[in-house]
Each structure stands twice: as structure tokens, then as C-alpha cells.
MIGULUM-622471 format. One line per 3 residues: number of its first residue (from 0); their letters; for each residue y, x, z of N, C-alpha, C, O. Coordinates in Angstrom, 3 decimals. Atoms other than C-alpha are relative to their C-alpha. Layout:
<sites>
NUM = a = Y,X,Z,Y,X,Z,Y,X,Z,Y,X,Z ~ ...;
</sites>
This chain:
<sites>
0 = xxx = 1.216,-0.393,0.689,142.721,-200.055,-48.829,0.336,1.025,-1.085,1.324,0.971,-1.817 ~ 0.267,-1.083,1.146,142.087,-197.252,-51.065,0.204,-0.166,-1.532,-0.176,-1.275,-1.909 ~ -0.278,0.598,1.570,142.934,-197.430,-54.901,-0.534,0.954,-0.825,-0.374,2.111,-0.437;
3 = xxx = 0.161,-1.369,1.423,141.686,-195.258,-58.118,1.104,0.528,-0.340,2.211,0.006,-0.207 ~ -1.107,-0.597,0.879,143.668,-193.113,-59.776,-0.206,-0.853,-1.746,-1.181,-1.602,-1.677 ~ -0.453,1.011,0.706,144.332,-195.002,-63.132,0.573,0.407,-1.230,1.739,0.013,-1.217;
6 = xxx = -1.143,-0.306,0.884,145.706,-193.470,-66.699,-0.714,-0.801,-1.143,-1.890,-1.128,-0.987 ~ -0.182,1.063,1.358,145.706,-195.588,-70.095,-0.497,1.300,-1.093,-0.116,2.465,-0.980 ~ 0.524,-1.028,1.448,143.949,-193.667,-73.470,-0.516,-0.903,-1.214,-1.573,-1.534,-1.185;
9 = xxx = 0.323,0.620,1.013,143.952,-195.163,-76.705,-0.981,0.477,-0.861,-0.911,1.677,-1.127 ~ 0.830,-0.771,0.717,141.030,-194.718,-78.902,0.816,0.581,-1.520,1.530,-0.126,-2.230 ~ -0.540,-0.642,1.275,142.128,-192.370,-81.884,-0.872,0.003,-0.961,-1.994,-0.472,-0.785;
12 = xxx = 1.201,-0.315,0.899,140.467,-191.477,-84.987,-0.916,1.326,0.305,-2.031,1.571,-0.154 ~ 0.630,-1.111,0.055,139.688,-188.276,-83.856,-1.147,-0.067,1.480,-1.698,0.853,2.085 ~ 1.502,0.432,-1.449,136.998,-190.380,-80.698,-0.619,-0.330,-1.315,-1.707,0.247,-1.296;
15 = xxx = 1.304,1.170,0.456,135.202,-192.484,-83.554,-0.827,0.925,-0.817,-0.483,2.040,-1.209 ~ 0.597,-0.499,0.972,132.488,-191.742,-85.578,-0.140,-1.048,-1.443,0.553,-2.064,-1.502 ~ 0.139,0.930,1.258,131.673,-193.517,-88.909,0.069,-1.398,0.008,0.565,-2.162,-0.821;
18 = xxx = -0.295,1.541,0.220,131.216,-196.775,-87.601,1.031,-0.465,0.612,1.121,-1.668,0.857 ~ -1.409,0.256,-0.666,134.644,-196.572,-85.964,-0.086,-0.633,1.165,0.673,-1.546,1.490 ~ -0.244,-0.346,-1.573,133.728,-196.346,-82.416,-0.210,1.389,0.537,-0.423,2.473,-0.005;
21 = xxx = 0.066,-1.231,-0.624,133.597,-194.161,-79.884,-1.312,1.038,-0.134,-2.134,0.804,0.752 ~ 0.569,-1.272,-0.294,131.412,-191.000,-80.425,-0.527,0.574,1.491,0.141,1.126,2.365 ~ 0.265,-0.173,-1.896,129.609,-190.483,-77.051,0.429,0.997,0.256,1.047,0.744,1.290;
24 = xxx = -0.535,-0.957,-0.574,130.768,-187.040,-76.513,1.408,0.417,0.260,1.790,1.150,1.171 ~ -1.343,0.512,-0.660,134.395,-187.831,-76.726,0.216,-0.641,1.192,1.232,-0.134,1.665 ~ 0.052,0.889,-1.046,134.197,-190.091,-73.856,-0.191,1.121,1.076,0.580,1.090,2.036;
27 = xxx = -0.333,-1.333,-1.028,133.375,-186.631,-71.813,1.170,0.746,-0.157,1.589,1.417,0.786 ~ -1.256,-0.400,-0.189,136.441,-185.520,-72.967,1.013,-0.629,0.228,2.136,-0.132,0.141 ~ -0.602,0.914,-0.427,137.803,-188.357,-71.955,0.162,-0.080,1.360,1.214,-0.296,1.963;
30 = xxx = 0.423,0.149,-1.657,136.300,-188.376,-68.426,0.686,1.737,-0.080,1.406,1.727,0.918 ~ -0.710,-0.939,-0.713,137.827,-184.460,-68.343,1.485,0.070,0.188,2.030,0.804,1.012 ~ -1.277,0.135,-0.024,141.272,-185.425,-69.042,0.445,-0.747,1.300,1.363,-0.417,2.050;
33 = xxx = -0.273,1.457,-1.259,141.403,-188.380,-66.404,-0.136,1.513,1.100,0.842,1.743,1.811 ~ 0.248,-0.728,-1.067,139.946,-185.290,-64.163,0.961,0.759,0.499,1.395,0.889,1.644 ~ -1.001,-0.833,-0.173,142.348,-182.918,-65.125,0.811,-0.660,0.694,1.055,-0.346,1.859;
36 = xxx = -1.454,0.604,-0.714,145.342,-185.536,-64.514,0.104,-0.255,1.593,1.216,-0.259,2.121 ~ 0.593,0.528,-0.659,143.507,-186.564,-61.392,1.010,1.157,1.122,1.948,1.135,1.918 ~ -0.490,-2.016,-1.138,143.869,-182.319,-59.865,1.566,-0.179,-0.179,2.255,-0.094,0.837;
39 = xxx = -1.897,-0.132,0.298,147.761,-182.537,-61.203,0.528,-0.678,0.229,1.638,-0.278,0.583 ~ -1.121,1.494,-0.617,149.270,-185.924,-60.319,-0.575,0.336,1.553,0.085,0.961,2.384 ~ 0.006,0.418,-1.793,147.362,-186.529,-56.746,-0.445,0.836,0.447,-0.574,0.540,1.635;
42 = xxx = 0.172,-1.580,-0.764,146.261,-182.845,-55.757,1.089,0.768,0.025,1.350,1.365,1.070 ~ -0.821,-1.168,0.075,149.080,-180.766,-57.037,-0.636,1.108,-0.503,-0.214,2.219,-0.184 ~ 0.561,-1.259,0.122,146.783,-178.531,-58.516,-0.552,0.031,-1.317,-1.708,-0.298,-1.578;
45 = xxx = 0.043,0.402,1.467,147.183,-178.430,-62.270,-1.177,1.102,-0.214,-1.320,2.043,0.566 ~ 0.867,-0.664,0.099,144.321,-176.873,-63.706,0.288,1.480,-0.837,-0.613,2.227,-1.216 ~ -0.355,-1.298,1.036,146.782,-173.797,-65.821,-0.122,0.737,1.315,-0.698,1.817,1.184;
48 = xxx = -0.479,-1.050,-0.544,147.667,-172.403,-62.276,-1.773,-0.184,1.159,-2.020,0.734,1.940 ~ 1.047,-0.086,-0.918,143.969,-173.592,-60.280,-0.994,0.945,-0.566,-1.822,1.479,0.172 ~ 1.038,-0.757,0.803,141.993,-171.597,-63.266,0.216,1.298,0.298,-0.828,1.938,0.172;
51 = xxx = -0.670,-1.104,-0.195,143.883,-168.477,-62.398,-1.022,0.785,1.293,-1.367,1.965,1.367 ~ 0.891,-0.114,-1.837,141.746,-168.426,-58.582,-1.652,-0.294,-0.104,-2.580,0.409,0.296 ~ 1.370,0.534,-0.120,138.699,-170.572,-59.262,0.146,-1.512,-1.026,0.907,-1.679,-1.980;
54 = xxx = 0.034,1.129,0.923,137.981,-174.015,-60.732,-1.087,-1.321,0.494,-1.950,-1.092,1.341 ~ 0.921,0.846,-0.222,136.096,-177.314,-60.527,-0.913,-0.527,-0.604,-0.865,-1.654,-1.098 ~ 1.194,-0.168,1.384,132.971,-176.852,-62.547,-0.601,-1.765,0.516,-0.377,-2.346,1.578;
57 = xxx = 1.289,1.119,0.010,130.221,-180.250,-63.339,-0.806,0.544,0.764,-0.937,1.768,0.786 ~ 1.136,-0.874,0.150,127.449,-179.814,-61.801,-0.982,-1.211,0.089,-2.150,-0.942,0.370 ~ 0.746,0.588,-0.168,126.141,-183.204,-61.797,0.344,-0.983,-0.358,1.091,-1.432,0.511;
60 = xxx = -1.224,0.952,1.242,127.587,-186.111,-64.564,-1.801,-1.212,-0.235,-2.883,-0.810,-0.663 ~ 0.873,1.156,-0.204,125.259,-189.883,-64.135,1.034,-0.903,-1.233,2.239,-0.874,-0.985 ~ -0.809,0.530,1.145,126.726,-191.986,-67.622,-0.792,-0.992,-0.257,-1.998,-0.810,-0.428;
63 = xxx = 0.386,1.098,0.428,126.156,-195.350,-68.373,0.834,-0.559,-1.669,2.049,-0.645,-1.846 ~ -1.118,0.541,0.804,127.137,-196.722,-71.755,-0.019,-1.609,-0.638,-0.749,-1.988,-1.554 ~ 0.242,1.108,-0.018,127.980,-200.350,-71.559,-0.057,-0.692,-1.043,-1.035,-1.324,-1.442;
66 = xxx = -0.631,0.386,0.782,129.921,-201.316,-74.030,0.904,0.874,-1.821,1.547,1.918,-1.713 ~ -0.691,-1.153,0.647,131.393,-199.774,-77.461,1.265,-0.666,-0.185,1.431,-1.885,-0.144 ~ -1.426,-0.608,-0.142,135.038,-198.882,-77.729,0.342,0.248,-1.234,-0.415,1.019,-1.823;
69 = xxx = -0.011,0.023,1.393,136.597,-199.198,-81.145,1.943,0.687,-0.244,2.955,0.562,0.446 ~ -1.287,-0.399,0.524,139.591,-197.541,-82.993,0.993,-0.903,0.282,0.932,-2.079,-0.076 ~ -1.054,1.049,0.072,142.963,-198.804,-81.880,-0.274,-0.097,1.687,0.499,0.254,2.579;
72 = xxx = -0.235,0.626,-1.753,141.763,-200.036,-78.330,0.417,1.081,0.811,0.208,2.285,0.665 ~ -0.467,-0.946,-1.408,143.425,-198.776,-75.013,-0.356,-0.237,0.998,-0.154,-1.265,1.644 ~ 1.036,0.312,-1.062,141.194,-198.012,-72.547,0.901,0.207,1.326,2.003,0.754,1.283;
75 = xxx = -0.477,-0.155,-1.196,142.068,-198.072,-69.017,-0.850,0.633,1.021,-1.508,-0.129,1.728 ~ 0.796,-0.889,-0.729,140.326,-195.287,-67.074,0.278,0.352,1.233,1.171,1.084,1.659 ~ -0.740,-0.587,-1.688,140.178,-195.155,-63.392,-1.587,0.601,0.747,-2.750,0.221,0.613;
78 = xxx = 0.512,-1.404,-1.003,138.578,-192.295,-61.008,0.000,-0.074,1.621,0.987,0.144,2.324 ~ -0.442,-0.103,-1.237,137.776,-192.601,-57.711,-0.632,0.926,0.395,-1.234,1.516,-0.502 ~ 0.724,-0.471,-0.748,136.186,-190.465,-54.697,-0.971,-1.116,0.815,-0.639,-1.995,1.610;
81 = xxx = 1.056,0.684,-0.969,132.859,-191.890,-53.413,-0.745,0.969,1.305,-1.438,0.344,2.108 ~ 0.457,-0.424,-1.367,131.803,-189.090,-50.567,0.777,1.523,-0.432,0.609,2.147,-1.480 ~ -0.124,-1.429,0.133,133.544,-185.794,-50.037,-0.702,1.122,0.790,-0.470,1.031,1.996;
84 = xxx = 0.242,-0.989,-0.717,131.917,-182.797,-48.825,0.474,1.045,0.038,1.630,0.984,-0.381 ~ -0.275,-1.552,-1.066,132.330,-179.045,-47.378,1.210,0.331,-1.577,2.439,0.385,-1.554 ~ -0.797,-0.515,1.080,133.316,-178.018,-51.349,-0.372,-0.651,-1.370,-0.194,-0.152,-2.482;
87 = xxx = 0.061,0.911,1.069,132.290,-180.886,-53.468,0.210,-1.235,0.116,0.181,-1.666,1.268 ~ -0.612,1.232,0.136,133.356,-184.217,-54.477,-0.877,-0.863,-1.085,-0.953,-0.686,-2.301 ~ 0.447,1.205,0.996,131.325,-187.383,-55.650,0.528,-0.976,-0.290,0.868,-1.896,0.454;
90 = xxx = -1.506,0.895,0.575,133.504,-189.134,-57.819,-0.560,-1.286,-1.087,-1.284,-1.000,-2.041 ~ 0.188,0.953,0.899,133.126,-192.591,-59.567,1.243,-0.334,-0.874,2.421,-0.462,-0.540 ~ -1.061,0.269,0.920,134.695,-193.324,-62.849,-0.609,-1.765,-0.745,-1.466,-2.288,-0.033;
93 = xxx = -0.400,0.457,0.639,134.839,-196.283,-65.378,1.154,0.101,-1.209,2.250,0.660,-1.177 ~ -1.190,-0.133,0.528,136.359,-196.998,-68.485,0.245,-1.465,-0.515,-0.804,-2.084,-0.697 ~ 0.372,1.417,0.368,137.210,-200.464,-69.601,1.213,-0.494,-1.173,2.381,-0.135,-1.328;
96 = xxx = -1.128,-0.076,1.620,138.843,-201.694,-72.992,1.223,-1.243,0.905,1.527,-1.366,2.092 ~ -1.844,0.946,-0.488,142.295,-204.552,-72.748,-0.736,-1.497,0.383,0.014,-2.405,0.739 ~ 0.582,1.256,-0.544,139.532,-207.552,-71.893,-0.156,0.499,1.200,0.547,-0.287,1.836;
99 = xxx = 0.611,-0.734,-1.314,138.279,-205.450,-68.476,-1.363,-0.193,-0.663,-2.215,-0.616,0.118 ~ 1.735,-0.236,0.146,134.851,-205.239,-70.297,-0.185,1.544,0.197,0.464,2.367,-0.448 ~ 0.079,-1.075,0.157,133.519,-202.250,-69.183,-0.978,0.794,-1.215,-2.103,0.574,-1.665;
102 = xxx = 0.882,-1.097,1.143,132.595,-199.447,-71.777,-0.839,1.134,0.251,-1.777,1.579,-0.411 ~ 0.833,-1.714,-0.759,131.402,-196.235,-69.753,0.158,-0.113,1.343,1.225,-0.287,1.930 ~ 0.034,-0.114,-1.773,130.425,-196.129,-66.155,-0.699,0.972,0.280,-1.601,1.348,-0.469;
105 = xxx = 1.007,-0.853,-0.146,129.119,-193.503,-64.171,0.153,0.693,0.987,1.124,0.314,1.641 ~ -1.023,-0.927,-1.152,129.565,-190.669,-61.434,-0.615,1.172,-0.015,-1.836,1.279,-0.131 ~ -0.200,-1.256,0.174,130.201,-186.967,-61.471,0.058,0.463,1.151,0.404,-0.312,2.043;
108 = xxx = 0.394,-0.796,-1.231,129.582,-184.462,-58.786,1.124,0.996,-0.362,1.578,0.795,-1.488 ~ -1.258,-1.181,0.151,132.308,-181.655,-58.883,0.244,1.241,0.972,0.632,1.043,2.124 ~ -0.183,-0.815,-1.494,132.558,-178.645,-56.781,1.049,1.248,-0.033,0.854,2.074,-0.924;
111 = xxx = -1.015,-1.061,-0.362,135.521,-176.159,-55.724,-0.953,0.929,-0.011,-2.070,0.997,0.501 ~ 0.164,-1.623,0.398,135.105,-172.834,-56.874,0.723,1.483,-0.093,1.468,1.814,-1.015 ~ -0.770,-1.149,0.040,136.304,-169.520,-56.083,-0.854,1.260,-1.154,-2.055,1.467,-1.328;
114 = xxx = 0.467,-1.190,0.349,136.257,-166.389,-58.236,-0.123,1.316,1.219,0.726,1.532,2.083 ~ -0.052,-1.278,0.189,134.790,-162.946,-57.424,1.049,0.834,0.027,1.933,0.425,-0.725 ~ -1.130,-0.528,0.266,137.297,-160.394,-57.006,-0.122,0.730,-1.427,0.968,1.006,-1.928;
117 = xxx = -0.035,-0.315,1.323,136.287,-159.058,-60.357,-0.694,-1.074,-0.837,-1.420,-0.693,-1.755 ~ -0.104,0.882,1.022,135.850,-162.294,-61.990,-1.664,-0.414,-0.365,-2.025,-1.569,-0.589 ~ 1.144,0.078,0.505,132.315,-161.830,-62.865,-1.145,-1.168,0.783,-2.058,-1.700,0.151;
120 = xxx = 0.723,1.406,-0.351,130.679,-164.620,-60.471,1.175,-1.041,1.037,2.306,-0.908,1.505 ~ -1.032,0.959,-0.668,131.878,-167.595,-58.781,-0.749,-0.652,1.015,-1.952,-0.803,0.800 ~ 0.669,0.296,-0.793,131.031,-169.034,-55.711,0.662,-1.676,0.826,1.877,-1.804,0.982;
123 = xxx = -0.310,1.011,-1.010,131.153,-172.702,-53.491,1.388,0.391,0.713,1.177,1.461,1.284 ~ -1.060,-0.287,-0.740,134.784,-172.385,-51.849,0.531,-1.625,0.852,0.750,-2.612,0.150 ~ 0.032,1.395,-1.118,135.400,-175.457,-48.670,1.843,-0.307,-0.940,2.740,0.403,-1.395;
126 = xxx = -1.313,0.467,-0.026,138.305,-177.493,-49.460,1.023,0.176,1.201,0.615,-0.111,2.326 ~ -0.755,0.229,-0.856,141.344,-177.107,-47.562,0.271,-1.125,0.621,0.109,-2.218,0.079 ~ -0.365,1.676,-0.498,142.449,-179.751,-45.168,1.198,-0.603,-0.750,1.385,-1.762,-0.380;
129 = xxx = -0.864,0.191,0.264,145.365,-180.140,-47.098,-0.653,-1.283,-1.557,-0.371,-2.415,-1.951 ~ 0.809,0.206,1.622,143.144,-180.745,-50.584,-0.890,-1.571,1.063,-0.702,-2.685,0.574 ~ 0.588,0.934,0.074,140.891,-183.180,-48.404,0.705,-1.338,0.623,0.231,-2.473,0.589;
132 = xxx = -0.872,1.216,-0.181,143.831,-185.296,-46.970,0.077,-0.919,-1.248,-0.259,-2.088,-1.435 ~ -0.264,0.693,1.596,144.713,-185.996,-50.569,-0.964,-0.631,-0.597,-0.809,-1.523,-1.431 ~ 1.363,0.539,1.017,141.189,-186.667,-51.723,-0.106,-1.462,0.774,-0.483,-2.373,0.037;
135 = xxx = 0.830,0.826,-0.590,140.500,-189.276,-49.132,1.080,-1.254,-0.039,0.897,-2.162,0.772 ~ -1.090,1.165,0.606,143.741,-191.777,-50.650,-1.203,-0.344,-0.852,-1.868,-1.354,-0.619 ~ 1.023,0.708,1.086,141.272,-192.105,-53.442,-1.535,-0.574,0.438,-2.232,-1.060,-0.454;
138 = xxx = 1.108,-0.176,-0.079,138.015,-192.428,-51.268,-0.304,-1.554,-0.228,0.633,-2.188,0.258 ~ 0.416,0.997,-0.031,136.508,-195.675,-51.923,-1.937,-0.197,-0.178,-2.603,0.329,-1.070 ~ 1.374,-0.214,-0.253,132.804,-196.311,-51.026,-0.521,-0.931,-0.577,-1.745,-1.059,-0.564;
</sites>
């Protein structure tokens, strides 16, 4: 069976806000890091040398917020694939503190993107078979 991808993030001072939790818009930079690591550990396709070609813009982010997340805790954030298509990927995340209570649930739409030869627009680009072998370790429905 299929597994998430999986990395550990401690809340810092620089997630909380005054009442020393999480800040909701940290938590998207939370969910882009997991993403990033996601393209670079189980794609091979770190995002210094994929930005260079094209990229994997939002184009469609569903956020639940369950639970709050407090200074000090280490969350455990895992990422899966729930359906891949032609040149996008619907991906379910979670984040859950050191009880498994979850704190943020939700799922993101993502789509491969090529540049323009002069940079100026960007367009839908199909995944390789190579890119959707890899995706479909993580697929879980």
C-alpha cells in the first residue's frame, strides 16, 4: 500500500501570533515547504533547478483548521497524491501536533508548468512518465 510523504516542523516563534499559536498564513508556508521537499526527495526535481524551465503553481488550496498549534510543538506533516492528471496533481495534506490531533487538513490542486520561450507566459505542460511513475508511490485515494 501506498504511504505519504512525511517531514517533522516545529512551531517557531516566527509561526505564532500573540496568543502563541500558529498564525494561519504560516501554515501555507508550511504546506509549501512539505511541497517543495515533496518535488526534491521523491521527484528529483528541486525547485532551484525546476524554476529555471517552468514550475508548479496553486491553483486550487481547500483548508480546514482543526485544531491550534502552539509554540514549541512538532508537527508532523504528511502529503499525499489523491488523483493525478494529464499536468496536474490533487494532493491531500494534514498536519498533526505529538498527540496525532489533527491541526490543518485540506487539499491542493497543483499543476506542471512550462515557460514561454521568452518567459513572459506560462502554459499547462503533461507530466512525463517518468514524473508520473514517481507520483503514483504516493497515490492514495
Amino acid at each position: 500500500m501506498n504511504q505519504p510523504f512525511i517531514k517533522q516542523e516545529q512551531v517557531r516563534f516566527q509561526h505564532v501570533d500573540y496568543a502563541g499559536i500558529v498564525f494561519y498564513p504560516r501554515y501555507f508556508e508550511m504546506l509549501n515547504c512539505i511541497i517543495e521537499d515533496f518535488y526534491d526527495e521523491a521527484l528529483g526535481l528541486p525547485f532551484n533547478q525546476m524554476h529555471e524551465t517552468g514550475g508548479i503553481p496553486t491553483v486550487d488550496l481547500k483548508v480546514q483548521f482543526k485544531k491550534p498549534a502552539r509554540l514549541g510543538e512538532v508537527l508532523t506533516k504528511l502529503f499525499w497524491i489523491k488523483n493525478i492528471g494529464g499536468a496536474s496533481i490533487l494532493c491531500g495534506f494534514k498536519f498533526e501536533n505529538g498527540q496525532k490531533a489533527i491541526c490543518l487538513e485540506g487539499e491542493v490542486t497543483l499543476v506542471n508548468v512550462s515557460f514561454t520561450e521568452n518567459r513572459n507566459m506560462i502554459k499547462a505542460s503533461p507530466f512525463s512518465e517518468l514524473i508520473k511513475n514517481k507520483l503514483e508511490k504516493y497515490l492514495i485515494k
